[in-house]
MARTI-569865 format. One record per atom (N, C-alpha, C): residue in one letter; x negated, y negated, z negated. Coordinates in steps of 0.001 Angstrom, whole numbers, plus 500000, padded with zeros to 6 digits. Layout:
// residues N
AXYZ;...
END
This chain:
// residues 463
X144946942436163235;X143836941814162526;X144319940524161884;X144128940357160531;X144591939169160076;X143473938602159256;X143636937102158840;X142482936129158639;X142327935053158047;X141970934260157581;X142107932850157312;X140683931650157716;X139801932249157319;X138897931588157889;X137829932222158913;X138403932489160066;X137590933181161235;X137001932489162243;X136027933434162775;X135138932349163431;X135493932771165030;X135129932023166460;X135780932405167350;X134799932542168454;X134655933049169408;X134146933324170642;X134131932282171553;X135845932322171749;X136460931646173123;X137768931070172489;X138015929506173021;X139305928802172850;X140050928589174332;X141050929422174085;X141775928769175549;X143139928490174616;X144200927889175602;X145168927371175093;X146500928467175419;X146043929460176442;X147184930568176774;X146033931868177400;X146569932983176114;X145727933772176152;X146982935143176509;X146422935853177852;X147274936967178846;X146670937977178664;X147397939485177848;X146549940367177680;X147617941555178913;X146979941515180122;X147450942574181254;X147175941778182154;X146436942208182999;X146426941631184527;X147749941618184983;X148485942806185257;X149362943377186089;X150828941709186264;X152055942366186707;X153103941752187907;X153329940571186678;X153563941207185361;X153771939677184392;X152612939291184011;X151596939618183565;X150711938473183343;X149871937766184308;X150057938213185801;X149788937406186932;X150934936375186908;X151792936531186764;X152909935153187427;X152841934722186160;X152787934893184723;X152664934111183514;X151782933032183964;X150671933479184010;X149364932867184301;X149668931792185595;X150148932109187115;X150453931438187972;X151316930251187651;X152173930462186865;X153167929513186706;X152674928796185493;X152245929265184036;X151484928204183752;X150684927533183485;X149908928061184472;X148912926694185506;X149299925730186222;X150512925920186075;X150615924318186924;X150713923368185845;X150563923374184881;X150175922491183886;X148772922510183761;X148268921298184697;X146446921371184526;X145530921151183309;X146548920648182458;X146161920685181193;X145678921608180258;X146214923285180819;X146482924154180072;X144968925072180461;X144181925673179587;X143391927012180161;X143814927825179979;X143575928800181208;X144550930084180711;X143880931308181457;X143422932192180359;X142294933431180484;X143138934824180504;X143642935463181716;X143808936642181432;X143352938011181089;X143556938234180574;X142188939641179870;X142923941707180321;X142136942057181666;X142652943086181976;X141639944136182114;X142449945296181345;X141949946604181271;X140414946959182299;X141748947184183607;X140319947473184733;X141427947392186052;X140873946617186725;X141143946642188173;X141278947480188755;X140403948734188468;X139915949488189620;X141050950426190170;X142340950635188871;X142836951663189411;X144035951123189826;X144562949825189410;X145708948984189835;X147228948965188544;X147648948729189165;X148802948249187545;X149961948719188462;X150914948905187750;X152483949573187962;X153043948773189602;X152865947387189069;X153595946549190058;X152815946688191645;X151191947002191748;X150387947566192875;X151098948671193693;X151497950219192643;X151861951072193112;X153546951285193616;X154483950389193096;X155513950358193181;X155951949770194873;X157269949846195154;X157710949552196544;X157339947905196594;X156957947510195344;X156812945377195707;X158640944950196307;X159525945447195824;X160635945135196222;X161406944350195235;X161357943193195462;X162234941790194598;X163494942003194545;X164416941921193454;X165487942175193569;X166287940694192940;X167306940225193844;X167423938665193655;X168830938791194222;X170122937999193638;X171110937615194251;X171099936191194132;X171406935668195803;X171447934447195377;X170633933312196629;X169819934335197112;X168389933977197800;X168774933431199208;X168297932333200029;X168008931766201409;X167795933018202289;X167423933743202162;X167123935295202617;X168231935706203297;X169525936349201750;X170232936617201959;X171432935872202785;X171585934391202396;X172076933359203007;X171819933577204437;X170905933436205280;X170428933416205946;X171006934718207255;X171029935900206516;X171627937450206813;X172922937698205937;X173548936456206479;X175346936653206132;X175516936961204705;X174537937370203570;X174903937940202636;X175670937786201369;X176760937793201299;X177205936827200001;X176810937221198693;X175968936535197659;X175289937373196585;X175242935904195355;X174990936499194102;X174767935112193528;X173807935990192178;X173215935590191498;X172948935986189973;X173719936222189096;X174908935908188904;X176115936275188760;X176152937957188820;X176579937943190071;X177161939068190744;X175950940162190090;X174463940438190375;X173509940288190350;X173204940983188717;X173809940345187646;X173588940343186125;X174908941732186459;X175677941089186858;X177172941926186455;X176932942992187025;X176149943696188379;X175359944958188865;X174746945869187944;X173745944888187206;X172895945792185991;X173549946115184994;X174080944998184421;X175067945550183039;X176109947043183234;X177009946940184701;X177954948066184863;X176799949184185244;X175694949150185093;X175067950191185199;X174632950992183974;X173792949793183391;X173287950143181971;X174693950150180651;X175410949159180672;X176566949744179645;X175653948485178866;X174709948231178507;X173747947597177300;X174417945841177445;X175233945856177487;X176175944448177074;X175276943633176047;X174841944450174637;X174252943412173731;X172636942996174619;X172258943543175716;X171316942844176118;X171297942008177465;X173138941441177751;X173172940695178445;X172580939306178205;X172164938577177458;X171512937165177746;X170456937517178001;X169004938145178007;X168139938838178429;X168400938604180437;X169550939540180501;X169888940225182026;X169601938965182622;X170762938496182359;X171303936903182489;X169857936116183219;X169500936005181925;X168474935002182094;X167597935333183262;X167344936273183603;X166100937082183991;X166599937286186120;X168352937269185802;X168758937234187478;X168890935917187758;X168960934955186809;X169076933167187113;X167734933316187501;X166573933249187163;X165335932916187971;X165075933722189176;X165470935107189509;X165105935408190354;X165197934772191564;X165917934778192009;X166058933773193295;X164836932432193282;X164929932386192954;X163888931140192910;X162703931475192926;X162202932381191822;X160855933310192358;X160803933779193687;X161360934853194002;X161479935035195410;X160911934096196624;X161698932640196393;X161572932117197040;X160382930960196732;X159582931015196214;X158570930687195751;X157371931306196212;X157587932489196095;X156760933561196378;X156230933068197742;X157440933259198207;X157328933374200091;X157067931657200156;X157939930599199810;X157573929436200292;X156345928664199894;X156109928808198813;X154641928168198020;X153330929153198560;X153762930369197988;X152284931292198034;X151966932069199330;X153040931765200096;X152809932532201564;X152886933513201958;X153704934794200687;X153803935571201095;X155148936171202421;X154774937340203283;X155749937438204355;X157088937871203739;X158367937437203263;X159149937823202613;X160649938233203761;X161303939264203425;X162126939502204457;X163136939914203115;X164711940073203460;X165970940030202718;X165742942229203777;X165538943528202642;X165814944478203355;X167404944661202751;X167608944475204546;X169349945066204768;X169281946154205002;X168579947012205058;X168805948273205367;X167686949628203907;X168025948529203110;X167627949297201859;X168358949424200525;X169923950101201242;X171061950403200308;X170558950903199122;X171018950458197908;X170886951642196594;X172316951765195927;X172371953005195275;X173424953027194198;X173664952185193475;X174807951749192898;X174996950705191798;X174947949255192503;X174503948900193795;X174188947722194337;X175287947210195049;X175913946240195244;X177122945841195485;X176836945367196753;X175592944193197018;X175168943929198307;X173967944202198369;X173092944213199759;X171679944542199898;X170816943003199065;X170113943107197993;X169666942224197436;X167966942398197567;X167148943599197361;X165990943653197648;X164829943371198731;X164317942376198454;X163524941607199420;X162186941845199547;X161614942540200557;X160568943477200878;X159583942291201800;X158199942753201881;X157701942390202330;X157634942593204063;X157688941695205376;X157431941904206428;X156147942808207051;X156649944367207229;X155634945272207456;X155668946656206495;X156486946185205106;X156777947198204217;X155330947825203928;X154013947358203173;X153168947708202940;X153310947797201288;X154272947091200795;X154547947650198901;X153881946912198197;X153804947106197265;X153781946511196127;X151573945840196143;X151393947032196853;X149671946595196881;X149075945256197313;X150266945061198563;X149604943820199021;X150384942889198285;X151819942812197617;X151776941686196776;X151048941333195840;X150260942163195046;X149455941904194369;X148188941414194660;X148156941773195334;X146175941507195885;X146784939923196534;X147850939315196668;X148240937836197445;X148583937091195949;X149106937649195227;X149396936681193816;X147786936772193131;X147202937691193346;X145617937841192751;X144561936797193423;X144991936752194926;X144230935907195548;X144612934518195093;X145952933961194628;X146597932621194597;X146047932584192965;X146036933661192567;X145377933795190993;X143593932730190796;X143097933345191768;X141502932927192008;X141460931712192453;X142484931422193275;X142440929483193179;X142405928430192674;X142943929169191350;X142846927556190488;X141952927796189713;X141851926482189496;X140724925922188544;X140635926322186924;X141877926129186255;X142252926178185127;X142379927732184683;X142547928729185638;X142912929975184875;X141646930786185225;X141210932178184564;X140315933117184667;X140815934202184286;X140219934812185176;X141340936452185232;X139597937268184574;X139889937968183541;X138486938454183368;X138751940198183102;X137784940764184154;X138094942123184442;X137523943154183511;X137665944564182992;X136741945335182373;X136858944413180923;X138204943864180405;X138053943293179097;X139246943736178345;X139563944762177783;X140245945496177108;X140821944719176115;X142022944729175417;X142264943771174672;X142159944824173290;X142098944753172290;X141756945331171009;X143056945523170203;X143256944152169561;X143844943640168773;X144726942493168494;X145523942051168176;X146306940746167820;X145416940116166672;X145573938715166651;X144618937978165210;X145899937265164791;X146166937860163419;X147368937035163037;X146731936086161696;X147294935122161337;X147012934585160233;X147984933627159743;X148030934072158491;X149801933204157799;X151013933987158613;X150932934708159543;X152378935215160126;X152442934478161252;X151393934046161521;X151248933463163001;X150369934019164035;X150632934775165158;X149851934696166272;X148795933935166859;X147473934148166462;X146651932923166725;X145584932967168247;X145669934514168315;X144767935318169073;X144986936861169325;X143292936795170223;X143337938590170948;X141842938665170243;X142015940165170110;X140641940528170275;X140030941672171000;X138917940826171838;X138749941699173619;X137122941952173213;X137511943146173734;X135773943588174066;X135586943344175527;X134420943039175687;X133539942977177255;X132159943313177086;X132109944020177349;X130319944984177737;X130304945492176421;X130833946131175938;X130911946951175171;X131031945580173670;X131374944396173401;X131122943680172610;X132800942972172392;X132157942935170848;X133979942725170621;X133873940737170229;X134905940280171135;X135120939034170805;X136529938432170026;X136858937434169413;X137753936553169203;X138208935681170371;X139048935952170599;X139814934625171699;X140950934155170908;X140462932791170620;X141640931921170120;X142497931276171252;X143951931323170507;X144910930750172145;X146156929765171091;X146576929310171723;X147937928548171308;X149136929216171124;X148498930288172271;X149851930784172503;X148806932339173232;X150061933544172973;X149605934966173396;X150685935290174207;X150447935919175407;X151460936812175996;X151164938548175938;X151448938989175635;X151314940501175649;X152333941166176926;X150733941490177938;X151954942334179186;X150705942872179585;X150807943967178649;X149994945426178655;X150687946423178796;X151821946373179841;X152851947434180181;X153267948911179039;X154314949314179557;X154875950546178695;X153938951424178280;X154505952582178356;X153782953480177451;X153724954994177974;X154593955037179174;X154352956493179831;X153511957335180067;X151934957141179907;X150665957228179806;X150436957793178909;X151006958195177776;X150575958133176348;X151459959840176356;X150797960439176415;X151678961757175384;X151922961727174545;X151513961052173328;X152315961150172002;X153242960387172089;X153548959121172764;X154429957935172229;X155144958559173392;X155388959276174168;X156357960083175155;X157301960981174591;X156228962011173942;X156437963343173118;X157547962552171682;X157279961203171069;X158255960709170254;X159078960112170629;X159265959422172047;X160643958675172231;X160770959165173387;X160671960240174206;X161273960747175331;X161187962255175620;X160984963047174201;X160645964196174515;X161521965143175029;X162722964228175370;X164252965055175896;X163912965250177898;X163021964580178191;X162605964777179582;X162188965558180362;X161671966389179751;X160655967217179771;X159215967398179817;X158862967870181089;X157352967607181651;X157306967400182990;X158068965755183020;X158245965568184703;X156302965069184617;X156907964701186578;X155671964426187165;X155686962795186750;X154147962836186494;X153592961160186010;X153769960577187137;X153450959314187351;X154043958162189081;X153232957360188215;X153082956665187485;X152399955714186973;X151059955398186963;X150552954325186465;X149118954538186136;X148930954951184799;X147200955142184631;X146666955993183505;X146732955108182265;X146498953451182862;X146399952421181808;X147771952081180717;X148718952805180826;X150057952266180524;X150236952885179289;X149493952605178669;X149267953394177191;X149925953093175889;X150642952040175970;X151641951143175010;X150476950867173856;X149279949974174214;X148637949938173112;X149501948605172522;X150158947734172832;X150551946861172126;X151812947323171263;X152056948768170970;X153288948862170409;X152921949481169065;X151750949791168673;X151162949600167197;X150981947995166522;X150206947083167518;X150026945974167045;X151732944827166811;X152688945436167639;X153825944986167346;X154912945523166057;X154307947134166313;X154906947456164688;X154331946590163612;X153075946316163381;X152360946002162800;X153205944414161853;X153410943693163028;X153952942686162479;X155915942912162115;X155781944296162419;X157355943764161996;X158355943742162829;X157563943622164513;X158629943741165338;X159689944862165869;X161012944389166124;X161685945711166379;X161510946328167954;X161690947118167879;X162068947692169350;X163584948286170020;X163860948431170967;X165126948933171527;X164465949794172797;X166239950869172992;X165572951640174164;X164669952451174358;X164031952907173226;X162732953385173276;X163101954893174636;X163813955027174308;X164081956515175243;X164494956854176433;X163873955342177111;X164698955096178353;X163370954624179085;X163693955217180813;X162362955427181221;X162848955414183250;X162088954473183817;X162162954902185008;X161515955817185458;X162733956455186165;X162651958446186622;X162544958108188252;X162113959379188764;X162545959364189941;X163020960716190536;X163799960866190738;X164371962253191165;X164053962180193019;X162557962041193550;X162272962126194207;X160969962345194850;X160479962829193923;X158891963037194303;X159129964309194683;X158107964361195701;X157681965289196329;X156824966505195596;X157214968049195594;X156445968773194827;X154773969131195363;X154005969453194868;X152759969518194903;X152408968821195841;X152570967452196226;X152268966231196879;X152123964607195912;X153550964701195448;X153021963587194216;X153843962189195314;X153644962193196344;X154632961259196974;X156140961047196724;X156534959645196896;X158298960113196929;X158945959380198387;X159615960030198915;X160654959676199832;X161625958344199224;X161728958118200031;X162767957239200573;X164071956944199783;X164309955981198928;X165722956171198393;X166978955574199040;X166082955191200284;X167159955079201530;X167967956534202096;X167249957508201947;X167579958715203074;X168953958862202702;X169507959036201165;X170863959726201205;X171797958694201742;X171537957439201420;X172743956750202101;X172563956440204081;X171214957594204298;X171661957378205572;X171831959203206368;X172297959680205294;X173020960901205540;X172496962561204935;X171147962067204375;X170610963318203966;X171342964289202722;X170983965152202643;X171905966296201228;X170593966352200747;X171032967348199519;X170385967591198624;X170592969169198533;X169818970281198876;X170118971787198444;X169474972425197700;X170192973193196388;X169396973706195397;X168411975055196262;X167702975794194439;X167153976970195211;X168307977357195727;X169183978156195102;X170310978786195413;X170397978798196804;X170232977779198017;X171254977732199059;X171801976038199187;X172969975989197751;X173732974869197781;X173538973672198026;X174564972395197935;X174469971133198032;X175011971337196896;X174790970102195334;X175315969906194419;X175534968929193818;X175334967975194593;X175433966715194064;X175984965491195168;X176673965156194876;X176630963574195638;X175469962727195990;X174688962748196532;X173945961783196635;X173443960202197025;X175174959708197527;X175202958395196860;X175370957975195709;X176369958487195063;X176223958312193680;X175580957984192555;X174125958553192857;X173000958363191887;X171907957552192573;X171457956433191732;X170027955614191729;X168931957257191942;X168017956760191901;X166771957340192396;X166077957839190538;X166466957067189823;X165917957025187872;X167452958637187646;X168688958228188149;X169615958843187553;X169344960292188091;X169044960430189397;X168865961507190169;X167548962512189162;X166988961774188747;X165896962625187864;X166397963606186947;X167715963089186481;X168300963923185439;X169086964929186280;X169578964599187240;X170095966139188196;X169717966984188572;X168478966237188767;X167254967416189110;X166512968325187952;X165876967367186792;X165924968088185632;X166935969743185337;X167938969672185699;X168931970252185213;X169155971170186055;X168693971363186977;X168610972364188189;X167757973661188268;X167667974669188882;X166868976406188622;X165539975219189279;X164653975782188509;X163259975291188978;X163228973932188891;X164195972867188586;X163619971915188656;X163811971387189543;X164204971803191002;X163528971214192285;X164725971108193334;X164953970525194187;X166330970709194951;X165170969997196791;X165838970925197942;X165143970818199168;X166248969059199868;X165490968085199765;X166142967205200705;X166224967259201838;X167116967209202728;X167280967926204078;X167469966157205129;X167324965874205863;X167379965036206832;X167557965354208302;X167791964642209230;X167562964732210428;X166867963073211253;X167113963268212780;X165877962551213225;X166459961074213234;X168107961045213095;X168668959579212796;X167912959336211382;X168280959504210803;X167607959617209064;X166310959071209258;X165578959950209908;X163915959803209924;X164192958247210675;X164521957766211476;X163875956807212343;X164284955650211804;X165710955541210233;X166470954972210292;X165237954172208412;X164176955490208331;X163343954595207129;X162297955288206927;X161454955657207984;X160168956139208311;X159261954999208485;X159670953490208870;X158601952364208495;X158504951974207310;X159016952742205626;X158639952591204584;X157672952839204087;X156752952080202827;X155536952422202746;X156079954464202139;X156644954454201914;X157236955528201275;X157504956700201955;X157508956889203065;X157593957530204205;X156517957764205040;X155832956493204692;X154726956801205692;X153430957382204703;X153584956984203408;X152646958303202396;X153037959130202647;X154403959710202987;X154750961379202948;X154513962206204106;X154940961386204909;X154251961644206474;X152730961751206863;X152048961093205797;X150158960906205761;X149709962387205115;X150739962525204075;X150391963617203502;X150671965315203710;X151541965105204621;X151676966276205510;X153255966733204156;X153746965850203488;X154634966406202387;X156066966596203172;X156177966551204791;X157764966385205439;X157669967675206206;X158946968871206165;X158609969894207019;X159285969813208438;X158701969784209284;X160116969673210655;X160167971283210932;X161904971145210812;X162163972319211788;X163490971858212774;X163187972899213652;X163582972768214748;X165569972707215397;X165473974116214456;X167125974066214124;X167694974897213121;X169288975483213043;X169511976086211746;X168877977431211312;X168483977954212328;X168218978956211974;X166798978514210859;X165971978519211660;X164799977843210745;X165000977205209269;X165799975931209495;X166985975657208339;X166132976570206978;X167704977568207830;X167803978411206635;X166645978950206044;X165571979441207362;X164611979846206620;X163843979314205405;X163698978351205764;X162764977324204822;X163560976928203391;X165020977253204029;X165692976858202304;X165735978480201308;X165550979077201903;X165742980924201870;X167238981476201802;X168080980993202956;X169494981343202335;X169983981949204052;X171189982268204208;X171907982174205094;X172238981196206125;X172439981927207211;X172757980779208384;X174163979872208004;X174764980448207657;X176480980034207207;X176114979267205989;X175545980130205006;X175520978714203646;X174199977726203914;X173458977391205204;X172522976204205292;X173715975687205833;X174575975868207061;X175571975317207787;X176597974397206537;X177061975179206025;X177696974615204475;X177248973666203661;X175859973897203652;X175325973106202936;X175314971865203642;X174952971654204831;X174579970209205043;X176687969766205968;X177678970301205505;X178996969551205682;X178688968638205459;X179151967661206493;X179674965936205052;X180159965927204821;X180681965290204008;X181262964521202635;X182621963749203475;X183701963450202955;X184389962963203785;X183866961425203736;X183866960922204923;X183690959683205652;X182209959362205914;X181404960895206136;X179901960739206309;X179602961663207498;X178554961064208142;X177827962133209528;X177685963066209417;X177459964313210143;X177087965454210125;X175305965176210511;X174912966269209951;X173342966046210563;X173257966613211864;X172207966332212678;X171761967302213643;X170609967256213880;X170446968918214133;X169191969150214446;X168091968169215663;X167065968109215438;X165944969069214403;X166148968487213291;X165805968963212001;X165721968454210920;X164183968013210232;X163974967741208745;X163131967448208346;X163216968085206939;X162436968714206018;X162830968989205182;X161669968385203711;X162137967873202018;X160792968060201659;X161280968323200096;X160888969080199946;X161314969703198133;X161030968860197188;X161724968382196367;X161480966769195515;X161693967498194014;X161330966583193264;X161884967352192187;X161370965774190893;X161727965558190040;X161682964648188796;X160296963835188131;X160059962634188606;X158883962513187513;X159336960567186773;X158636960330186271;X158606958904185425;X157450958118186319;X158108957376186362;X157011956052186710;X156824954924185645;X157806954892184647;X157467953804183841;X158072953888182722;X158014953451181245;X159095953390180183;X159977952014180615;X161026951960179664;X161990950611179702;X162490950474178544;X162059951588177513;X161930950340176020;X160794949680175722;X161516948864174971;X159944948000174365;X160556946852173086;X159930946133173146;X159909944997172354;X161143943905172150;X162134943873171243;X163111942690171278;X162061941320171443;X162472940677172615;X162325939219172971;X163203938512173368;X163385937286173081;X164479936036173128;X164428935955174820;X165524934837175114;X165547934318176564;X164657933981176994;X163321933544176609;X162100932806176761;X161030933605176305;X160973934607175880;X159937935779176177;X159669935820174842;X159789935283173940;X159442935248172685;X159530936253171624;X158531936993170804;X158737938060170258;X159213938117168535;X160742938713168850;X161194938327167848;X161106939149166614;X160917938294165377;X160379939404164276;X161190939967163966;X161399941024162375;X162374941141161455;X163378940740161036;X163147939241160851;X164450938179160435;X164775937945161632;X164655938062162667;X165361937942164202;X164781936453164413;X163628935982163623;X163278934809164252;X161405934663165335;X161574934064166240;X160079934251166932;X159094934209166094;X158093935284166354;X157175935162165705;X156247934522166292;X155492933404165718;X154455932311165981;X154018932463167025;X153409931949168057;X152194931722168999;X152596933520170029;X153529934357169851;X153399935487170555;X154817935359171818;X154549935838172917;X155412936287173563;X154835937584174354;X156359938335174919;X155806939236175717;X156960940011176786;X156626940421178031;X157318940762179152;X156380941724179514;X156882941741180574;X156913943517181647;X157181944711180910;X156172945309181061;X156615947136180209;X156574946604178608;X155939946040178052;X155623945399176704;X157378945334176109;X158423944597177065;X159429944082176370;X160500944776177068;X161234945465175767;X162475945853176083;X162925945343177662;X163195946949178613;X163550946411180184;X165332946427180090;X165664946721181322;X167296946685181382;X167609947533181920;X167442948979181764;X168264950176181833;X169107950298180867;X169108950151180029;X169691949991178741;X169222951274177914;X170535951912177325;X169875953437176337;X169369954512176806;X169349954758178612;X169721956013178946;X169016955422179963;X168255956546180575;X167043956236181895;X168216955962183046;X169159956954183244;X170644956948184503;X170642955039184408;X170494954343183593;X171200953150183826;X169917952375184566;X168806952854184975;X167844951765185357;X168555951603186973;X168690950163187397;X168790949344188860;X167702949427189751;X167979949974190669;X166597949632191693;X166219948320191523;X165117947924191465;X164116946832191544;X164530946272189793;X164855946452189039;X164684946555187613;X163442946225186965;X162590946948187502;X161166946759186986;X159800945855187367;X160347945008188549;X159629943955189205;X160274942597188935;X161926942889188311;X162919941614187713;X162073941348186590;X162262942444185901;X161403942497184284;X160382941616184355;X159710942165185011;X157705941987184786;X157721940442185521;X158086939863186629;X158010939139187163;X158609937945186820;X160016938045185960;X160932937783185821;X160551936600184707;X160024937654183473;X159519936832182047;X158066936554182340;X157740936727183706;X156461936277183597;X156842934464184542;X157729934614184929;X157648933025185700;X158430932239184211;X159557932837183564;X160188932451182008;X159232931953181571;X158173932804180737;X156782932553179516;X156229931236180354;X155682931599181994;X155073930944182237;X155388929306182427;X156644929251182668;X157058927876182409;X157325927258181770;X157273928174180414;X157844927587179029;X156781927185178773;X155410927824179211;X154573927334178409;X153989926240178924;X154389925965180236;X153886925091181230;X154528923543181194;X155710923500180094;X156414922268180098;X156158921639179041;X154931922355178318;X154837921799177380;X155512922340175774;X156284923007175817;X157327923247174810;X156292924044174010;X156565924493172823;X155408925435172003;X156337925951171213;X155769927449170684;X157000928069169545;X157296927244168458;X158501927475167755;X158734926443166943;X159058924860167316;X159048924442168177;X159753923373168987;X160838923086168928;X161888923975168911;X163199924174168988;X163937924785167826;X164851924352167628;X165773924858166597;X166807925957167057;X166236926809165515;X166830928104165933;X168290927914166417;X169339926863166658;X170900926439167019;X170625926680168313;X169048926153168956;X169020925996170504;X168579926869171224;X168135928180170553;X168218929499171128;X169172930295171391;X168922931152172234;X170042932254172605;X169224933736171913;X170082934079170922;X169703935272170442;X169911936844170670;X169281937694170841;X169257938734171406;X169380939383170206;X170323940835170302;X170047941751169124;X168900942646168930;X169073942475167512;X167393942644166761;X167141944618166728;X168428945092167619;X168457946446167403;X169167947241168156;X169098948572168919;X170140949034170085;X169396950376170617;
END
């Protein structure tokens, strides 16, 4: 929507279009400038946002946590994890930027806002050099961090989280970001702001904008919510902005079939296989993240491969919230021994025996086992929007465009080209990440255009 002489509803000075993991900590962080009002404007509560349903697992090198549990880790180390994953080098100052704050969030989290924060050592992933993901005490996920940053949300004075208020539109005028435009009770308003954040998450939600930048996936299973509709990625074409990544998407090569739960992306590194229909084991299953594993599975008869465990396994990450949905849901089969095994995989006593060999320098299983047929779905996109070190959304000429920034699903994530490259906890760095960035930038006072383009760090305008 563009304008010159418009009339307005509502003036705040920082206007948040997404409730969800970034425009809660946008908003948290800048409020501590009491100076500032700051109105977040979200879809609907009722059904929860990405960062609700997700494990709530912080991913930070660097942290008192880890310190604390011998761990030697830095942001450093941390940046240099994601990059050898993703390959996406031209979107290292992004990475960069985004593992320098973590640690500090983290520890913010837990020391300011009270949440129970624990360093999980015993939540190995692929690609991870040391245990860096920092879980909540009790492993209840991502729900209760939210509903504790929501509660620290309702405390202050200066911000308003306003529910059932859909955001519409961008109000541009002259090539500047001036505003949103939100309906509430069915009525469409103007909100003028100083400044806009857009963190109205990806776009996995959307069959068409799937069907055009990910139609190589297939028809995995959805994980997401319904709200994740990429409505801000018309209003960003709109002005000009580029995008990257579009075709890159957190997978999970672990959901459970006609259950919808996923296991544990602890189990393989604590000894479980993977067996096709066939019978076989075919894969390594340290090797692959939990996003990369989607594509192995993809590629498999049916789709679907039987994860096999035993009762070390089970006891060793059955207090995950992740385990204990699958276990609620009746989605884990126990059997007793091989024979059974086999039954349930439909093969031979000799090729279930085969199948679960280890690997050299890994356990053998033993009975009883556990069994639960997994097979591929998406939980989130991870292209989006080119933005600067500071969240800023950069136009055409590669310079910020006025009064806009934007993080979480909204802005280009860090898998890089290819879903295989997304990092465990990737998507709570993102969202959380440029939401404490935006929020402090905007909180110190600084405003777009402040700075000379010499004193930015520039990101490529294309990839």
């Amino acid at each position: 929507m563009t304008g010159s002489t418009l009339t307005w509803d509502v003036e705040v000075d920082v206007a948040v279009a997404g409730g969800g993991a970034c425009g809660v900590m946008t908003a948290l962080r800048a409020a501590r400038d009491p100076d500032l009002v700051v109105a977040v404007f979200e879809r609907s509560t009722r059904e929860g946002c990405n960062g609700a349903i997700s494990s709530g697992s912080l991913a930070a090198g660097g942290t008192r946590f880890q310190r604390e549990a011998g761990i030697e880790d830095s942001p450093e180390r941390h940046a240099a994890d994601i990059l050898a994953a993703s390959g996406d080098h031209e979107w290292a100052p992004v990475v960069h930027a985004l593992c320098a704050v973590a640690p500090g969030l983290v520890e913010w989290v837990a020391d300011e806002l009270g949440y129970p924060v624990e360093i999980g050592a015993d939540m190995p992933r692929a690609g991870m050099s040391v245990p860096r993901l920092h879980t909540d005490v009790g492993r209840q996920g991502g729900a209760r961090l939210m509903a504790h940053l929501g509660a620290a949300l309702e405390r202050l004075p200066n911000v308003a989280l306003v529910d059932e208020a859909p955001v519409l539109d961008l109000v541009v005028e002259d090539g500047a970001v001036t505003g949103l435009v939100v309906e509430q009770n069915g009525v469409r308003q103007r909100v003028r702001a100083r400044s806009v954040v857009l963190a109205t998450d990806g776009f996995a939600a959307s069959p068409e904008l799937m069907a055009q930048h990910c139609g190589d996936l297939g028809s995995p299973f959805y994980g997401g919510v319904s709200t994740a509709t990429g409505s801000a990625v018309p209003w960003l074409a709109g002005l000009g902005a580029t995008f990257r990544n579009m075709g890159a998407c957190l997978r999970s090569g672990l959901v459970v079939v006609d259950h919808g739960t996923r296991v544990s992306p602890a189990l393989p590194f604590n000894g479980a296989v993977l067996v096709g229909t066939d019978g076989r084991r075919f894969v390594d299953e340290e090797a692959h993240g939990y996003s990369s594993m989607a594509g192995v599975l993809r590629r498999q008869p049916g789709e679907r491969a039987a994860m096999v465990w035993d009762a070390e396994t089970m006891a060793a990450t059955r207090h995950s919230e992740m385990m204990r949905d699958c276990l609620a849901a009746g989605a884990v089969q126990d059997l007793p021994d091989l024979p059974a095994l086999a039954r349930a995989l439909g093969t031979t006593l000799d090729a279930a025996a085969a199948a679960l060999a280890p690997l050299p320098g890994r356990r053998p299983l033993v009975a009883p086992y556990h069994l639960a047929w997994v097979t591929h779905g998406v939980l989130a996109t991870q292209g989006g929007v080119v933005v600067d070190t500071t969240g800023r959304v950069l136009g055409p000429d590669g310079e910020p465009v006025p009064g806009l920034y934007a993080g979480g699903g909204t802005a280009c994530g860090l898998a890089g080209p290819s879903s295989d490259g997304y990092s465990s906890g990737n998507g709570l760095l993102s969202a959380f990440g440029f939401g404490w960035i935006i929020g402090d930038h905007l909180a110190s006072g600084t405003r777009v255009g402040s700075q000379a383009s010499a004193e930015r760090e520039h990101v490529p305008p294309s990839g």
